[in-house]
C-alpha positions in Angstrom: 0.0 0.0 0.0 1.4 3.6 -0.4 0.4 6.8 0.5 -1.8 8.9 -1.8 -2.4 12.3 0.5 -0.1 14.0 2.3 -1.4 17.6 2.9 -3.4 17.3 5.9 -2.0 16.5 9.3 -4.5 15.3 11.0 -4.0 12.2 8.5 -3.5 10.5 4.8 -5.0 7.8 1.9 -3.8 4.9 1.5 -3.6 2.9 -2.2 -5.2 -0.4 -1.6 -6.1 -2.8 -4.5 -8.5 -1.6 -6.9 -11.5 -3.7 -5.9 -11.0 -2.9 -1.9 -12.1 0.2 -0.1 -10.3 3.4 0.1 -8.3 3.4 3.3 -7.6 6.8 5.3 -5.1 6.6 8.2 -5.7 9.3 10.9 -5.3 9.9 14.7 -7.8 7.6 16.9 -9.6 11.0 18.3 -10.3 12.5 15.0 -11.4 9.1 13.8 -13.7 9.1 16.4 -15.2 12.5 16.5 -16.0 12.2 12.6 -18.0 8.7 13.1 -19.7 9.9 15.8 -20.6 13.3 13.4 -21.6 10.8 10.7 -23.8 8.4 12.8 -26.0 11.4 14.0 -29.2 11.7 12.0 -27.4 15.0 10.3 -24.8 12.8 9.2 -26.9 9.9 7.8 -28.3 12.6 5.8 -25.3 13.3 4.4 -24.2 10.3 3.4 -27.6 8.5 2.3 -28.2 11.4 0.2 -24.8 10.7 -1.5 -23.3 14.1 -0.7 -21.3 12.6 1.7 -18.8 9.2 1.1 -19.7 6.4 3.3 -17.1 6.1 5.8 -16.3 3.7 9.0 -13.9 2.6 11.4 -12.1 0.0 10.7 -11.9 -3.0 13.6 -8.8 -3.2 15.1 -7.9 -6.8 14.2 -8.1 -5.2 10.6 -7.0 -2.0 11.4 -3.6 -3.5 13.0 -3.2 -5.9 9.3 -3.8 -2.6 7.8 -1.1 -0.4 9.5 1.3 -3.5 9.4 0.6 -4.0 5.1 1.7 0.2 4.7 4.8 0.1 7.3 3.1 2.2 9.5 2.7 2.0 13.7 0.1 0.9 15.3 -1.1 4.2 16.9 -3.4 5.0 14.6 -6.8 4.8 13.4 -8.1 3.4 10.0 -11.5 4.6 8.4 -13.2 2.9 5.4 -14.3 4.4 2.8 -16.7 3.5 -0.2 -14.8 3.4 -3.1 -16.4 6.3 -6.0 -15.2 4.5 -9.1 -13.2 6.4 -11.6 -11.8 9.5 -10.2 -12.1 12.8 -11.8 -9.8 16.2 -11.2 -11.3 19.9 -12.0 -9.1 19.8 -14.5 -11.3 17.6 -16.6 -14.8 19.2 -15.0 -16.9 20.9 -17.3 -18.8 24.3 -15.7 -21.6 22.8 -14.4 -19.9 20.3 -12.7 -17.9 22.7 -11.2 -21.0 24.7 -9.9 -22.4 21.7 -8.7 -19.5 20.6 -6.8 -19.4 24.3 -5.6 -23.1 24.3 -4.3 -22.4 20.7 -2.7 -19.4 22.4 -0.6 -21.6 25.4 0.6 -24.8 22.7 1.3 -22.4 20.5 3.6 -21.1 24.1 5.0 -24.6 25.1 5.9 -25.6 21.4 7.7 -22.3 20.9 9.6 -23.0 24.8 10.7 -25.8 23.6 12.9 -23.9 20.6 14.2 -21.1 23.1 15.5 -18.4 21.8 12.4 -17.3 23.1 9.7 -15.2 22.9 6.7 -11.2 23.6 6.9 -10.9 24.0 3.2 -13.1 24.4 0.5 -11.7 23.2 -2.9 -12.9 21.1 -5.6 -10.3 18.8 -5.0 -12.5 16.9 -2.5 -15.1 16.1 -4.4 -15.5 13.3 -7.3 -18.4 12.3 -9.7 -20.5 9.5 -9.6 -22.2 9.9 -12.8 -23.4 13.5 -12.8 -24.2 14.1 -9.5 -20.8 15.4 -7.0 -19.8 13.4 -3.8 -17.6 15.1 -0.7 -14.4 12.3 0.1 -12.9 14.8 1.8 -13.8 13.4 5.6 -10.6 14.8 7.5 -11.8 18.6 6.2 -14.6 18.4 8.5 -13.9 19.1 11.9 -15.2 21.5 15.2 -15.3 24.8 14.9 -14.7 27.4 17.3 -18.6 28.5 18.6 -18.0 32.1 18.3 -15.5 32.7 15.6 -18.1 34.4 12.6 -15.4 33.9 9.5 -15.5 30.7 7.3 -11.6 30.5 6.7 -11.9 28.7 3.1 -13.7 31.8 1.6 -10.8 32.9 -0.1 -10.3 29.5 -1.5 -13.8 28.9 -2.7 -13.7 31.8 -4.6 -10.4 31.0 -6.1 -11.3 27.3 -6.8 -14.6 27.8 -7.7 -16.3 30.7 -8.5 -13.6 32.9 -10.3 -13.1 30.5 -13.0 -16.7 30.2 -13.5 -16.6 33.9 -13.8 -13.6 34.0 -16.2 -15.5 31.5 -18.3 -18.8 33.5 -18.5 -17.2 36.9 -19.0 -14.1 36.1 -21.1 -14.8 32.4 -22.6 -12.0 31.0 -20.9 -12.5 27.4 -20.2 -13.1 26.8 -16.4 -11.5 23.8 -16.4 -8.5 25.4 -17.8 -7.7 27.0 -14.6 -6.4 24.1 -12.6 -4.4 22.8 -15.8 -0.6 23.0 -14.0 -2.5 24.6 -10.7 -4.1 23.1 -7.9 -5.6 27.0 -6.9 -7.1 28.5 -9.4 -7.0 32.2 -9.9 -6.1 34.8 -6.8 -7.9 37.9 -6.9 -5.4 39.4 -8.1 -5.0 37.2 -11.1 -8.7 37.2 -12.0 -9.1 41.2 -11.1 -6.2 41.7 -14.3 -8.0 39.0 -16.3 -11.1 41.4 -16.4 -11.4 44.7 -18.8 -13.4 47.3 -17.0 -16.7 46.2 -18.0 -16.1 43.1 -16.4 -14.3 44.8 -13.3 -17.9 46.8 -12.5 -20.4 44.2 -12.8 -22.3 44.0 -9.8 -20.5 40.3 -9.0 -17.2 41.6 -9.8 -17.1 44.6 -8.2 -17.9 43.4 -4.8 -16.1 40.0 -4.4 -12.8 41.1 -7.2 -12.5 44.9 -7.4 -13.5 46.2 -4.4 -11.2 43.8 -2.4 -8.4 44.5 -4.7 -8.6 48.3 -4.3 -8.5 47.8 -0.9 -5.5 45.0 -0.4 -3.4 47.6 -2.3 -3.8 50.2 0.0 -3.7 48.1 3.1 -0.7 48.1 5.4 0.5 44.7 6.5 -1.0 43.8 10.3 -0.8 41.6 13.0 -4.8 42.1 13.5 -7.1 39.0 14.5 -10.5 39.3 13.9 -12.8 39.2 17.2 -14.6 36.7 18.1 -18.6 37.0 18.4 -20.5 37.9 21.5 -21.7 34.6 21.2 -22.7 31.2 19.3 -25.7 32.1 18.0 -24.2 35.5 16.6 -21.4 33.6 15.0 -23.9 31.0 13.5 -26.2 33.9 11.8 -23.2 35.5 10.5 -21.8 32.2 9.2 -25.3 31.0 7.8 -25.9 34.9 5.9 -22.7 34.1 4.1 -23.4 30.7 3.3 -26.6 31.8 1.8 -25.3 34.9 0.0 -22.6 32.5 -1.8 -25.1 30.0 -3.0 -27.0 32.7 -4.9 -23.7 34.3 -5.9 -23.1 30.7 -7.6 -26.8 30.2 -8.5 -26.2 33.4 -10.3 -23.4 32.0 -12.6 -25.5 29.8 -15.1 -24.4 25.8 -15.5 -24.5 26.0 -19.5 -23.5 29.0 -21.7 -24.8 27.2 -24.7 -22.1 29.1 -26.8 -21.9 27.6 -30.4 -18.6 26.0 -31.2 -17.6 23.7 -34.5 -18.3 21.2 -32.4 -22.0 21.9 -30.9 -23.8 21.1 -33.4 -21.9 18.6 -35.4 -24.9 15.9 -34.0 -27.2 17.8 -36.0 -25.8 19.2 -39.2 -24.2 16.2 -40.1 -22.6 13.6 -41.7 -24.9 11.3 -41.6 -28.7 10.9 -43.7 -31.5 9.7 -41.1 -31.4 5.9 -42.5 -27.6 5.7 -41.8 -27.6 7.2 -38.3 -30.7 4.6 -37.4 -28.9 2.0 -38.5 -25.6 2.9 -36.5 -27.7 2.9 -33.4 -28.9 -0.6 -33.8 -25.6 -1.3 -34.3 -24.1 0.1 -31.5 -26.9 -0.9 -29.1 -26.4 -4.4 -30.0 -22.4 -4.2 -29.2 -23.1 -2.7 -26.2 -25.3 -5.5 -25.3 -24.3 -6.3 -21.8 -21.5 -4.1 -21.0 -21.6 -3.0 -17.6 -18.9 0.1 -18.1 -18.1 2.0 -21.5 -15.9 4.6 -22.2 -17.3 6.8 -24.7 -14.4 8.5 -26.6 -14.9 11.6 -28.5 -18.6 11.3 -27.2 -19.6 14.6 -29.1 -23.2 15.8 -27.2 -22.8 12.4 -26.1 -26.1 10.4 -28.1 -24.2 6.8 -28.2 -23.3 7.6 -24.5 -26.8 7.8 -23.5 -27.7 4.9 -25.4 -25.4 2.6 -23.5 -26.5 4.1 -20.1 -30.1 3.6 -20.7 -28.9 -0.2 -21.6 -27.8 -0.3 -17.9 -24.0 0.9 -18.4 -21.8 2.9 -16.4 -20.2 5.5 -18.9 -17.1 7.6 -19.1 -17.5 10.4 -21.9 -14.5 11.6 -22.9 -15.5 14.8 -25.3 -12.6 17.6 -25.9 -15.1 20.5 -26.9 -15.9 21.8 -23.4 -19.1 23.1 -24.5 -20.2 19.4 -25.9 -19.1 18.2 -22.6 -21.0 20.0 -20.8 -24.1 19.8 -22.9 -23.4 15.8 -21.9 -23.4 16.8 -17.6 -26.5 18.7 -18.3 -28.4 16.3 -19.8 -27.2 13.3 -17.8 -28.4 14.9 -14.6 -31.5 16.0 -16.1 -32.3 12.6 -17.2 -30.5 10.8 -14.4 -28.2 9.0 -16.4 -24.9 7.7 -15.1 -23.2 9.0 -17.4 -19.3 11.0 -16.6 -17.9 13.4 -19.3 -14.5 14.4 -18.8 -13.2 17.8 -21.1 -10.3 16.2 -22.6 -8.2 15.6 -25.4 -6.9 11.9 -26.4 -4.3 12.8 -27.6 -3.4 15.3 -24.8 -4.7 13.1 -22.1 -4.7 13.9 -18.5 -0.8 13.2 -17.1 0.3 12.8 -14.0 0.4 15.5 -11.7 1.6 17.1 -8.3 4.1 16.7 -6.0 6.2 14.1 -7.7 3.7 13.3 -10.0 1.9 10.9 -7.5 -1.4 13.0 -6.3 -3.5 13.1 -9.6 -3.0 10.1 -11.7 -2.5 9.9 -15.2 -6.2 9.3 -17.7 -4.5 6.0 -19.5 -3.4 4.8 -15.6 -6.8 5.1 -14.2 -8.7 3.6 -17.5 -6.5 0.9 -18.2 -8.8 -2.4 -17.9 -11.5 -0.8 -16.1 -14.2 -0.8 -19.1 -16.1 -3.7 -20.8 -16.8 -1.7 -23.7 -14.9 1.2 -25.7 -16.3 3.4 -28.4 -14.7 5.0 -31.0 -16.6 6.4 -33.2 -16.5 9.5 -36.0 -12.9 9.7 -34.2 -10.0 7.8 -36.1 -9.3 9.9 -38.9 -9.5 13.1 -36.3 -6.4 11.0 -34.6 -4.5 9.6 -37.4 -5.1 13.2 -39.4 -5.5 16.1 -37.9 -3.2 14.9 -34.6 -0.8 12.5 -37.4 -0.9 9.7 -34.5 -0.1 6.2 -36.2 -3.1 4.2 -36.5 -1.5 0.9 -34.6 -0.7 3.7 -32.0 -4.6 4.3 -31.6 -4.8 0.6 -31.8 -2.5 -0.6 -29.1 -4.2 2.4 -26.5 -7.9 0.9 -27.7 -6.6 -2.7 -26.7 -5.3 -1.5 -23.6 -8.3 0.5 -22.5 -11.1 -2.3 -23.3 -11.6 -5.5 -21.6 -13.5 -7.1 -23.8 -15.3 -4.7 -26.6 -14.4 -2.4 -29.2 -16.9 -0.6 -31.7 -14.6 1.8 -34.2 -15.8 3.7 -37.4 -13.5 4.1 -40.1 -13.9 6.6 -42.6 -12.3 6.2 -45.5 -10.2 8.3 -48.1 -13.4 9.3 -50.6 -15.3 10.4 -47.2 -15.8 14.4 -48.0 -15.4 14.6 -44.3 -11.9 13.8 -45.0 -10.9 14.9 -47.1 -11.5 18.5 -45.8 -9.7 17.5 -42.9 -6.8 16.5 -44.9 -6.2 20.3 -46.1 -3.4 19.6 -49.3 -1.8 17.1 -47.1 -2.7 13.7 -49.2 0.7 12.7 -49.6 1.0 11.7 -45.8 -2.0 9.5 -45.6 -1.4 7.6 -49.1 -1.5 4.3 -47.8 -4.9 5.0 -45.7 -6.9 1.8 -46.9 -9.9 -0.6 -45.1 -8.2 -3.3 -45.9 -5.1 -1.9 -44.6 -6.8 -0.8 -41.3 -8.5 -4.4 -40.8 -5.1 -5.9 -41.2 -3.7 -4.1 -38.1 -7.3 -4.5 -36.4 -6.9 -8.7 -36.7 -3.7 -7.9 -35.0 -5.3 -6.9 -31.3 -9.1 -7.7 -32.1 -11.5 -10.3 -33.7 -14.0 -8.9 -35.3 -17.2 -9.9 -34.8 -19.1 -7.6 -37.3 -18.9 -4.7 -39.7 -21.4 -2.7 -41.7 -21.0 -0.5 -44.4 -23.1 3.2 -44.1 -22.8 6.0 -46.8 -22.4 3.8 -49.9 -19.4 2.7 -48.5 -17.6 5.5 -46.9 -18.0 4.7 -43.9 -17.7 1.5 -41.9 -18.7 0.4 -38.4 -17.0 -2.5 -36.7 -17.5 -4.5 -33.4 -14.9 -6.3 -32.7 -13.5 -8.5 -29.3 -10.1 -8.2 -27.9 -7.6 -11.1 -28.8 -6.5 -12.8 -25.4 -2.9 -11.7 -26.2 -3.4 -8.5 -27.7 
């Protein structure tokens, strides 16, 4: 087992095999307080809502295996918790899954308020998806609070992590998911305040939470001053809940969808397909998909084939690089209640490893590696082999490694007009693009089970099974 966390003191994760629990070491008292917080009809809330992640104390014939499996003393205290499967970072949120993780950190704010906790940071970071909907795995950030003290100490950071790049994304059209690409903190004040023109700078939202506070840090003098405490609990608690309530509709404010119009948004629609041809690519995929109990959707567009595996029972992973199609995916799988995960990313830029010695956020191809029964890759192979000139037994080999069992691939071939515009003059590097050329090097990792010829021809959908060896 190795350690995962290392920022908080009070204690760390653990990396336990893939099918076990997640593991959390951490002192016996805090253990302690926090099941007793979580066993109180408050916390049951929490976690049988699914805001929360389901979290116990370990035995202590297990706990002592535990300790002893990580090289660790036996001092400690071990909590459980329910595995989310397949973690997500910000960096591959959409917007409205940032807001909704947002709103989730201020609801859990507000409930541990009235239980006399609170929150010692509020970041995106301790939150993952299950499908659409956000769950708080953070447990060592909750912890007493100090009756009478009326300040939420993470405010800073929850406007940093969360609502500034929400803001630079409405205002300015800068991804928010962008903003924690190379950063764990997002944008300061300062950062975000010289980010904004002047219109921006005096909207109502801006000026009080960005300009205002920036006039005033640069004319501040540095001080020793601590803020007083309350007269009393109940003080503090109205203080803390006004604020609490006064971010939430500063959020609510900043819409989940922008619905901008990109090259991508409404490729579903124009598109390359006649109504006869995209029917029969459904049936087609629906019967593939027969059975699979996770997917992973790449280049899921607006996500249609993504839905149709999740309304077959799957769990899906929708990999779509145009943030706005993304997020078009979130929307409508929490609309619908779908469990269905779309990740802003680029395949051929996937998520690397990250942090301190590239050990906290772990790398796309590490954490999809074997985990899906199915993979779909469809109206994406020439955009690989083309427009990002990746060899097609390259986007072979990573297809092979990513599935378990099922592959479903489109290739479009040379006389496609879709290809041709995406070839741009460049036909001398893809002169020996053939089907028969492709199949060849799909034999090589797959068997295929099935193909079927749409557009006269131009197009060709296969469904093929992984080779034991490959």
């Amino acid at each position: 087992m190795a350690q995962l966390s290392f920022r908080d003191p009070d204690g760390f994760v653990i990396k336990s095999p893939a099918a076990k629990p997640v593991f959390r070491i951490t002192k016996p008292d805090v253990a302690n307080r926090l099941v007793e917080l979580l066993n109180s009809p408050l916390g049951r809330q929490m976690v049988d809502g699914g805001d929360f992640v389901r979290t116990a104390l370990v035995a202590p014939s297990e706990r002592d295996s535990i300790l002893q499996l990580a090289g660790l003393p036996a001092s400690g205290a071990v909590l459980e918790h329910e595995r989310v499967w397949f973690p997500t970072y910000p960096s591959e949120w959409t917007r409205g899954m940032l807001r909704e993780a947002g709103l989730l950190t201020l609801r859990l704010a507000e409930h541990l308020l009235a239980q006399g906790h609170g929150l010692k940071d509020a970041t995106p970071w301790n939150v993952l998806f299950r499908g659409a909907k956000p769950i708080f795995v953070d447990a060592l950030s909750v912890e007493p609070r100090e009756p009478r003290d009326p300040l939420w100490r993470p405010l800073s950071q929850f406007f940093s992590t969360f609502v500034y790049p929400l803001w630079l994304e409405e205002w300015t059209g800068a991804s928010a998911h962008q903003a924690f690409q190379g950063r764990r903190e997002g944008w300061t004040t300062t950062e975000i305040y010289e980010r904004l023109g002047w219109r921006n700078r005096l909207r109502p939202r801006a000026f009080a939470w960005i300009t205002l506070a920036e006039w005033l840090r640069n004319d501040a003098k540095p001080s020793t001053y601590q803020p007083a405490l309350a007269r009393d609990a109940d003080t503090a608690r109205f203080v803390l809940g006004r604020l609490f309530r006064r971010l939430r509709l500063t959020l609510e404010a900043s819409p989940a969808a922008l619905r901008r119009h990109t090259d991508w948004s409404s490729y579903q629609t124009c598109c390359h397909y006649d109504r006869p041809a995209q029917e029969a690519k459904r049936v087609f995929v629906a019967t593939a998909l027969h059975g699979a109990g996770r997917v992973l959707d790449l280049g899921a567009n607006e996500g249609e084939y993504a839905f149709l595996a999740a309304e077959q029972g799957a769990r899906v992973v929708a990999v779509e690089p145009d943030a706005e199609s993304a997020n078009a995916i979130w929307c409508h799988a929490r609309e619908a209640g779908l469990d269905v995960l779309p990740l802003v990313m680029n395949l051929a830029q996937p998520t690397p490893s990250t942090g301190w010695r590239n050990g906290e956020q772990i790398a796309f191809v590490d954490r999809a590696g074997g985990e899906f029964d199915a993979v779909l890759m469809l109206a994406l192979l020439h955009h690989l082999t083309i427009t990002e000139r990746i060899p097609l037994p390259w986007v072979l080999d990573l297809a092979a490694d990513l599935t378990r069992r099922t592959l479903v691939i489109e290739y479009v071939s040379p006389e496609d007009p879709y290809y041709q515009s995406l070839l741009r003059g460049r036909q001398s590097l893809h002169q020996g693009d053939t089907r028969e050329g492709f199949e060849a090097e799909l034999h090589r990792r797959f068997h295929i089970r099935r193909q079927q010829p749409l557009l006269e021809g131009r197009r060709h959908l296969y469904w093929c099974e992984k080779r034991l060896h490959a």
